[in-house]
Each structure stands twice: as C-alpha cells, then as structure tokens.
N, CA, C and O atoms as CSV, one atom per row, in Angstrom:
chain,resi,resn,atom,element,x,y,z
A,1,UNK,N,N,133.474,66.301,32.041
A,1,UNK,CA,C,132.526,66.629,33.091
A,1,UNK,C,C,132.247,68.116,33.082
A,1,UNK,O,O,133.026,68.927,32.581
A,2,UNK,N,N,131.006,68.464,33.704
A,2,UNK,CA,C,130.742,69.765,33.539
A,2,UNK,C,C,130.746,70.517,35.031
A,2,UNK,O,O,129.893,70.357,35.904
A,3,UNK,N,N,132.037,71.459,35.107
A,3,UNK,CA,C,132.553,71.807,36.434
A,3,UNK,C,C,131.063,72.561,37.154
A,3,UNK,O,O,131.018,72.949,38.321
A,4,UNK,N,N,129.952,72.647,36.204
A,4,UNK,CA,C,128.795,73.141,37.620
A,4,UNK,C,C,128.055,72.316,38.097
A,4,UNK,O,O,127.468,72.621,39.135
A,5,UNK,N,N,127.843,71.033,37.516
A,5,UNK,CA,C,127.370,69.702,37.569
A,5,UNK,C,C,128.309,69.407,39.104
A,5,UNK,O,O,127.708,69.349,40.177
A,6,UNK,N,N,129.407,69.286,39.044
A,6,UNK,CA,C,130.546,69.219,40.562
A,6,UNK,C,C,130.536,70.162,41.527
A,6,UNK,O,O,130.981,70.129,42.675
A,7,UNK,N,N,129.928,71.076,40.874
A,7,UNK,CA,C,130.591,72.120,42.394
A,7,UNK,C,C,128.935,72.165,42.833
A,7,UNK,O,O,128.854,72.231,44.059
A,8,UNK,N,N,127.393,72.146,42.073
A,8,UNK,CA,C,126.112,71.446,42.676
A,8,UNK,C,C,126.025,70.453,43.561
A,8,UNK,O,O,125.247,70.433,44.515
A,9,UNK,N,N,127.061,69.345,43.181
A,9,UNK,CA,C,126.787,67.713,43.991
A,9,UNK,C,C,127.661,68.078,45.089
A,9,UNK,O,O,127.357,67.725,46.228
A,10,UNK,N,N,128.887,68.857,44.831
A,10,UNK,CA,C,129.194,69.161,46.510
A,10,UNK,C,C,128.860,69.950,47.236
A,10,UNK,O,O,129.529,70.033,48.267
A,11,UNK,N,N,127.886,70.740,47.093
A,11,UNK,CA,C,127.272,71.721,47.836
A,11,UNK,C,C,126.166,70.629,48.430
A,11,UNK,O,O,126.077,70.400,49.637
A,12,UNK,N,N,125.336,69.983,47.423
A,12,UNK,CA,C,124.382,68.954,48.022
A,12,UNK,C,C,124.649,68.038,48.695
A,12,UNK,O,O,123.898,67.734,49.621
A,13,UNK,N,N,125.838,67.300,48.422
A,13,UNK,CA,C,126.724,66.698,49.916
A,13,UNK,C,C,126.801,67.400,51.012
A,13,UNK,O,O,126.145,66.988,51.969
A,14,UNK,N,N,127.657,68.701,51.181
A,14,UNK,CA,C,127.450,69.684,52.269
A,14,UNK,C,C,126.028,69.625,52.889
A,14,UNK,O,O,125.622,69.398,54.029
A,15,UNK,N,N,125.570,69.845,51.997
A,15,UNK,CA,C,123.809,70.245,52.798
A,15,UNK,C,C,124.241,68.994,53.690
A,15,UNK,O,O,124.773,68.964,54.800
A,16,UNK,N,N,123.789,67.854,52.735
A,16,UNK,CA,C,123.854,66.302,53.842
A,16,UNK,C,C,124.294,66.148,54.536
A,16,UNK,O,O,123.638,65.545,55.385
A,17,UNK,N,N,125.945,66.528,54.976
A,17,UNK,CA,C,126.081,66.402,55.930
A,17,UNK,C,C,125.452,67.451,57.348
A,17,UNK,O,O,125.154,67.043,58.471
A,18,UNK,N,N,125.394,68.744,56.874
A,18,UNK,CA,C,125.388,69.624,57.498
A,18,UNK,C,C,123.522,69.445,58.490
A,18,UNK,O,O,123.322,69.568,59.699
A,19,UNK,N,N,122.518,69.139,57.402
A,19,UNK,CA,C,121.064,68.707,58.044
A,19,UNK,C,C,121.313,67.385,58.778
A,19,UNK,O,O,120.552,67.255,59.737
A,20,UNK,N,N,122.195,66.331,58.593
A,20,UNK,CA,C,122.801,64.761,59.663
A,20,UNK,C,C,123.171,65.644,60.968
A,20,UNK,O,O,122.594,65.351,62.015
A,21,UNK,N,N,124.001,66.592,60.962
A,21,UNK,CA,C,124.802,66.760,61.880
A,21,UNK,C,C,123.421,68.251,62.697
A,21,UNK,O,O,123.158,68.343,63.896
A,22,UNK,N,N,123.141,68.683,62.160
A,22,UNK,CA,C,121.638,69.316,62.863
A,22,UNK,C,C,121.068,68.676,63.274
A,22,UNK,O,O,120.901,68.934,64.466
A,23,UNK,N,N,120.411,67.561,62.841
A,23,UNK,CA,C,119.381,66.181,63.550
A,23,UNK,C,C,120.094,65.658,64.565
A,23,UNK,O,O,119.387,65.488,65.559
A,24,UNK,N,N,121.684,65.202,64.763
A,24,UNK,CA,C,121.859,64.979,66.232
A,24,UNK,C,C,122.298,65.867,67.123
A,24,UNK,O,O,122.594,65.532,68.270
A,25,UNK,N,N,122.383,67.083,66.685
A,25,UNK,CA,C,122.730,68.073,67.565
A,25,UNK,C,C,121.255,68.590,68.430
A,25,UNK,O,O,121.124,68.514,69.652
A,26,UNK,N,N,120.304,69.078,67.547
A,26,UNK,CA,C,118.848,69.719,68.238
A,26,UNK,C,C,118.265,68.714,69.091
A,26,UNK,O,O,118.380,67.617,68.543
A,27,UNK,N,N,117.894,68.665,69.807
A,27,UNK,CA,C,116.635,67.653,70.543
A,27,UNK,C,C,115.455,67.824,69.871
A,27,UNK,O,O,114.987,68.883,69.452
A,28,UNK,N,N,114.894,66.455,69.773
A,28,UNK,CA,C,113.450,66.433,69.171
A,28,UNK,C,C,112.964,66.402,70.613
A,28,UNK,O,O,113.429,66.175,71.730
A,29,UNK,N,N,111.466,66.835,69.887
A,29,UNK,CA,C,110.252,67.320,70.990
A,29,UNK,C,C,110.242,66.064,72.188
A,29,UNK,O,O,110.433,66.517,73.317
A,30,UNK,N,N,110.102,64.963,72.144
A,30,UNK,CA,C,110.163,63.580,72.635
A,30,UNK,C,C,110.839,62.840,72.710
A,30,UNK,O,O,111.211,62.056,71.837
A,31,UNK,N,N,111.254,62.953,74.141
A,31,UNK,CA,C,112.860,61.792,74.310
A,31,UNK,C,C,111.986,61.016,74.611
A,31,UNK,O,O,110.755,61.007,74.607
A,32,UNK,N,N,113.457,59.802,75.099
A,32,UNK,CA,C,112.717,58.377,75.524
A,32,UNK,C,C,112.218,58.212,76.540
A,32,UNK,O,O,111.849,57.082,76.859
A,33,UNK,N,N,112.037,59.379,77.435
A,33,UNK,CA,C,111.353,58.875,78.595
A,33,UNK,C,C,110.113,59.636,78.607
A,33,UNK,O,O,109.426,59.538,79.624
A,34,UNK,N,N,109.644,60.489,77.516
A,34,UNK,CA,C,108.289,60.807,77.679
A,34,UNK,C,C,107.433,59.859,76.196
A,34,UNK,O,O,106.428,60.310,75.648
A,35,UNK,N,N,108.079,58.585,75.797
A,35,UNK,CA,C,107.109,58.391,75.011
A,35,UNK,C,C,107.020,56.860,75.903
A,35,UNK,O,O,107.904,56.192,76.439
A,36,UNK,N,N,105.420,56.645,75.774
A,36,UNK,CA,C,104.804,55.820,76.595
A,36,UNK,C,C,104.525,54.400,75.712
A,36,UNK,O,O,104.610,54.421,74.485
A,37,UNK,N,N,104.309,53.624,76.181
A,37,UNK,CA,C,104.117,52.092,75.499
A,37,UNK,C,C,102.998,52.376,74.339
A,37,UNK,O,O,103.117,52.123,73.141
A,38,UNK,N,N,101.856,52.981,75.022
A,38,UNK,CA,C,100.834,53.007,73.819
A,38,UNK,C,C,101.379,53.828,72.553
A,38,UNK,O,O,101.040,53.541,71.405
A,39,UNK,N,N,102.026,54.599,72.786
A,39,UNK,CA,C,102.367,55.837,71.480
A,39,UNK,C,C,103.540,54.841,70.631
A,39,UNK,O,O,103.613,55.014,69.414
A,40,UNK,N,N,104.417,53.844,71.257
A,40,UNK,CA,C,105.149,52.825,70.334
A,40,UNK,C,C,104.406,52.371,69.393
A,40,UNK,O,O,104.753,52.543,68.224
A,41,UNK,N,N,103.209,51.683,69.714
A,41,UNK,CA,C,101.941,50.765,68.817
A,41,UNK,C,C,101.324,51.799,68.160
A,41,UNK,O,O,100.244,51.440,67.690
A,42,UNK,N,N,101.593,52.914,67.954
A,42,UNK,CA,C,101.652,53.445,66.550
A,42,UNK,C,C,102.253,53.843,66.020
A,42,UNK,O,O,102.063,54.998,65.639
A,43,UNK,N,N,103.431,53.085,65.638
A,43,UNK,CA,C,104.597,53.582,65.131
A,43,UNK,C,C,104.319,52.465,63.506
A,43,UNK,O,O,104.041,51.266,63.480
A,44,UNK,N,N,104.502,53.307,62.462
A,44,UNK,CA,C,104.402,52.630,61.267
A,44,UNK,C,C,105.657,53.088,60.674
A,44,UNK,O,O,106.250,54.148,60.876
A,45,UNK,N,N,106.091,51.693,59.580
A,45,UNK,CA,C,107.379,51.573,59.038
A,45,UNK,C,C,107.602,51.020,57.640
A,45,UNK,O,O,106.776,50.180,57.284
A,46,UNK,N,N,108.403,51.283,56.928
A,46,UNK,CA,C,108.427,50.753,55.745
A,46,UNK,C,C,109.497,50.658,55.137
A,46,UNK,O,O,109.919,51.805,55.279
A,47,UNK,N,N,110.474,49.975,54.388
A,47,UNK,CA,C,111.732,49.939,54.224
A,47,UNK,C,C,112.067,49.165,52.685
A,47,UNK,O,O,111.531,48.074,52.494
A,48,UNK,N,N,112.842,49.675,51.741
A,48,UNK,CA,C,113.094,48.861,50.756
A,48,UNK,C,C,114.952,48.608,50.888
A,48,UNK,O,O,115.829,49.413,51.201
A,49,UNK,N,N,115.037,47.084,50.484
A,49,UNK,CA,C,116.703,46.923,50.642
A,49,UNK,C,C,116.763,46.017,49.192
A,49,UNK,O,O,116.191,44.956,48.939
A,50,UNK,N,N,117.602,46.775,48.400
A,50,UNK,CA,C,118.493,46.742,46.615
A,50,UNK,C,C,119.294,45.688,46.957
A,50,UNK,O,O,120.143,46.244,47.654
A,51,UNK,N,N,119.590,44.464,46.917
A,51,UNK,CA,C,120.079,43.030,46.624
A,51,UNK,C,C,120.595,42.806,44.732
A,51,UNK,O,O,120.262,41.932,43.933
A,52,UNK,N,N,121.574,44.102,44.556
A,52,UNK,CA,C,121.789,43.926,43.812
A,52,UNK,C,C,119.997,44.138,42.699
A,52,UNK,O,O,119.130,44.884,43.155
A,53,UNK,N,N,119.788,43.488,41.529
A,53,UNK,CA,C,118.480,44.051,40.942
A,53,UNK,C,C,117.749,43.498,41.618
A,53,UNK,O,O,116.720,43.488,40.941
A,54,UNK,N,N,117.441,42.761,42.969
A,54,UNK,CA,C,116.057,42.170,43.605
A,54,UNK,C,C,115.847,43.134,44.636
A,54,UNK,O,O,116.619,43.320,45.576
A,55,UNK,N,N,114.570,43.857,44.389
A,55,UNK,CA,C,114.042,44.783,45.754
A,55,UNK,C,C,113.180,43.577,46.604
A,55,UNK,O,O,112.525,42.587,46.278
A,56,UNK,N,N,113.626,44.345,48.091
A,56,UNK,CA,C,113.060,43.278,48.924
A,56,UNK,C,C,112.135,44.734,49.586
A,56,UNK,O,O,112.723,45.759,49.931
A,57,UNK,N,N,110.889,44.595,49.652
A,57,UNK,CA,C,110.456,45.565,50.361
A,57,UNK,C,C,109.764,45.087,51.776
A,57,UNK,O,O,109.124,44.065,51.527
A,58,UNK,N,N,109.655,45.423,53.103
A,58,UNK,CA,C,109.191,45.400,54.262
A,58,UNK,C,C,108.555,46.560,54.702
A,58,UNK,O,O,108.726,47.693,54.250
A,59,UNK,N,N,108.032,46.321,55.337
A,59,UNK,CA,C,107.322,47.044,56.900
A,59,UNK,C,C,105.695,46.482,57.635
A,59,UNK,O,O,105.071,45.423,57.575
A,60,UNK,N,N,105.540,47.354,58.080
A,60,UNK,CA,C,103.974,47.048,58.695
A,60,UNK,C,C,102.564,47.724,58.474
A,60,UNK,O,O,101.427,47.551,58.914
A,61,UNK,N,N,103.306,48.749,57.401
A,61,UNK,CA,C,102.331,49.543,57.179
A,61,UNK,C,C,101.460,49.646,55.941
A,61,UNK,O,O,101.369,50.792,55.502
A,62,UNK,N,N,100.567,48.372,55.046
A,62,UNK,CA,C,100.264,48.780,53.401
A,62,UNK,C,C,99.807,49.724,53.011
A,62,UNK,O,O,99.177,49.483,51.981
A,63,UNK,N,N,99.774,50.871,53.326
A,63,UNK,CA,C,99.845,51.825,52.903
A,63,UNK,C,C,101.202,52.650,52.740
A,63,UNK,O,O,101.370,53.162,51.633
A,64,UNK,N,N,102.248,52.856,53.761
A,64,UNK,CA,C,103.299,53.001,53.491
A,64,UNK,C,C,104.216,52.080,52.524
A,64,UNK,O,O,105.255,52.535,52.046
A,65,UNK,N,N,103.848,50.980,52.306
A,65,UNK,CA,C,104.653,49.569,51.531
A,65,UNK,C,C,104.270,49.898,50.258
A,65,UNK,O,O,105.018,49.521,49.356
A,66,UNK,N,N,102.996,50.688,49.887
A,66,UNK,CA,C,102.705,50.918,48.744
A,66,UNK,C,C,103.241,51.947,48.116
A,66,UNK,O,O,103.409,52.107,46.907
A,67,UNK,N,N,103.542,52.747,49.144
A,67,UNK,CA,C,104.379,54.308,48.547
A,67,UNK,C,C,105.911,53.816,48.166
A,67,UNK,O,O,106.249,53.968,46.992
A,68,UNK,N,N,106.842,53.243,49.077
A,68,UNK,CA,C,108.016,52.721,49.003
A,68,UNK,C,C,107.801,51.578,47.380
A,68,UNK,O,O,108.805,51.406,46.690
A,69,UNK,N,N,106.913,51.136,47.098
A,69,UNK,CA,C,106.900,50.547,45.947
A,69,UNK,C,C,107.008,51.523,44.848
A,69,UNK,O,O,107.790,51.388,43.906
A,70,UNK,N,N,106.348,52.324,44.973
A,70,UNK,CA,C,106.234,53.327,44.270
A,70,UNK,C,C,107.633,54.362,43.482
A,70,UNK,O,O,107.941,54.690,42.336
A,71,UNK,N,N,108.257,54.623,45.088
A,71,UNK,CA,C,109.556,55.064,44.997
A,71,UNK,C,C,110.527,54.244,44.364
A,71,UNK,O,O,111.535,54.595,43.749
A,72,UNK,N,N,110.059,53.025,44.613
A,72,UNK,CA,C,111.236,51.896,44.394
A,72,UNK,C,C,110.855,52.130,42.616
A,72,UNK,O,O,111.769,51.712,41.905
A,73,UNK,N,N,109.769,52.673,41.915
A,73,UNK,CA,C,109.265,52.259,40.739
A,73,UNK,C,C,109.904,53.247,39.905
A,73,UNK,O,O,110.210,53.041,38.730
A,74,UNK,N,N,110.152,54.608,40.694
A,74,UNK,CA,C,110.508,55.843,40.085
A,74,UNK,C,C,112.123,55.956,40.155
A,74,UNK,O,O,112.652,56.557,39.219
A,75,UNK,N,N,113.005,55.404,41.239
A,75,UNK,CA,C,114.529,55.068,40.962
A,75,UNK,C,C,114.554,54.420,40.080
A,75,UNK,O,O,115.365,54.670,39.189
A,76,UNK,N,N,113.674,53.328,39.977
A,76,UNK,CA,C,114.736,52.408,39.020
A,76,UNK,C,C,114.309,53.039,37.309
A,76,UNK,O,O,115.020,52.944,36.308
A,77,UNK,N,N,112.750,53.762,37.430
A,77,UNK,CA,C,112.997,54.316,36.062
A,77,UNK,C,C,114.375,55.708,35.919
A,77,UNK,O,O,115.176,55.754,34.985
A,78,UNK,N,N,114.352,56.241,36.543
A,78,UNK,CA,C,115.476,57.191,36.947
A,78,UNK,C,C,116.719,56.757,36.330
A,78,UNK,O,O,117.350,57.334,35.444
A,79,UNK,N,N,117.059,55.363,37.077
A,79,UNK,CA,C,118.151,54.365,36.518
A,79,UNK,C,C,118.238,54.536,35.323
A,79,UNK,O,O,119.110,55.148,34.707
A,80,UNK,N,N,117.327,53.996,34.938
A,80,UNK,CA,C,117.287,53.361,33.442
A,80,UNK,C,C,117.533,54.611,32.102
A,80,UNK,O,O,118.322,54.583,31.157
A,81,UNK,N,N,116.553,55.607,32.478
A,81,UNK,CA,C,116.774,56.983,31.773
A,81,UNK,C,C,118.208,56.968,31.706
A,81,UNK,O,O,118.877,56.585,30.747
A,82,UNK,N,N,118.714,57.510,33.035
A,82,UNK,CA,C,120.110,57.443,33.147
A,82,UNK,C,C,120.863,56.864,32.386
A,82,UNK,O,O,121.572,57.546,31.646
A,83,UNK,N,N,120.927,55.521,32.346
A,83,UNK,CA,C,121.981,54.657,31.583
A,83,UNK,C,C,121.698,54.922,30.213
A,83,UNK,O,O,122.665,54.885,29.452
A,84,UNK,N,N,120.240,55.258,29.596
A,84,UNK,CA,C,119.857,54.786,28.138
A,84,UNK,C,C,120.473,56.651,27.693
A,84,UNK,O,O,120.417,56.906,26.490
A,85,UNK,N,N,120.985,57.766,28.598
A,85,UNK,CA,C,121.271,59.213,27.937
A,85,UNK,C,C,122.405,59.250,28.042
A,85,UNK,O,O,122.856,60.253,27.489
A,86,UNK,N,N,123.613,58.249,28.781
A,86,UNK,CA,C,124.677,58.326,28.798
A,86,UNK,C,C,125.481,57.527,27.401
A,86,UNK,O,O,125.510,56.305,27.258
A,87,UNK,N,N,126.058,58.452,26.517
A,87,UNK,CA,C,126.759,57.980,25.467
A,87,UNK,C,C,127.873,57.283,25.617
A,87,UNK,O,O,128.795,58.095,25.698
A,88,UNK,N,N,128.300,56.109,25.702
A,88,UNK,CA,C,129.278,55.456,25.647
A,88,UNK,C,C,130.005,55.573,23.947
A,88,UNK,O,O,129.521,55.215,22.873
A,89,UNK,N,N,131.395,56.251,24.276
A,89,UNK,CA,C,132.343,56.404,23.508
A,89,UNK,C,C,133.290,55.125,22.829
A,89,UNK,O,O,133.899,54.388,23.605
A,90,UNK,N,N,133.383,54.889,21.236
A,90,UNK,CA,C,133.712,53.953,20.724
A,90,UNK,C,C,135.381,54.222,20.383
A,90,UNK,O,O,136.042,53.355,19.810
C-alpha cells in the first residue's frame, strides 16, 4: 500500500465526519414550523438502492431519476476500471 494513498482517505474520512457533525450542529434557514404544506408539494426526490448487482432506482422526480441513472452509470464504470487496474498476484 502506498502510505499517502492512507493518510488522503483518512483525512477524507475526517472531512466526513467533521461536515455530518456541522450539518447537525448549525440550523438550517427553515425549521419545521416555518415550512408550510404548499412548500412540502415541492419537494422532489430521487434515490438509487445496490441489491447486490441489481440497481433499483426511485423517486418522483424524471428528471432527477435521470441524473441518479446517470451516477448509477459512472460508479459502476468506476467499479469496473477499478477491478480491471488492480493486479492480482499469482
């Protein structure tokens, strides 16, 4: 392994936790009691869930469903790069 390759991914963990733990600490602009019924009904969503190799993608939004496809298109080439540059030793 290449010790800057490790001491990168734990700094980028750090970040992660450190921007999680900012998001519930700050208040966003709009709690729950100033957002009103109408401002819910525009709330758009989109979600992909990995079943093992079957993507299941959801939401309500085709335009957002199309981007998440998208993403879903660029991990799994990501994947694949991945596996096909890693040399397995005989």
């Amino acid at each position: 392994m290449k010790p800057m390759l490790i001491f990168l991914g734990t700094i980028l963990i750090f970040i992660g936790f450190f921007v999680v733990t900012l998001g519930m600490i700050l208040p966003s602009e709009k709690t729950e009691k100033n957002i009103h019924e109408e401002d819910k009904k525009d709330i758009q969503y989109s979600g992909i869930v990995m079943i093992g190799p079957i993507p299941i993608v959801f939401g309500n939004s085709p335009g957002l469903m199309i981007l998440s496809v998208l993403i879903l298109l660029a991990m799994i080439l990501w994947v694949f790069l991945f596996y096909m540059s890693v040399k397995i030793p005989k």
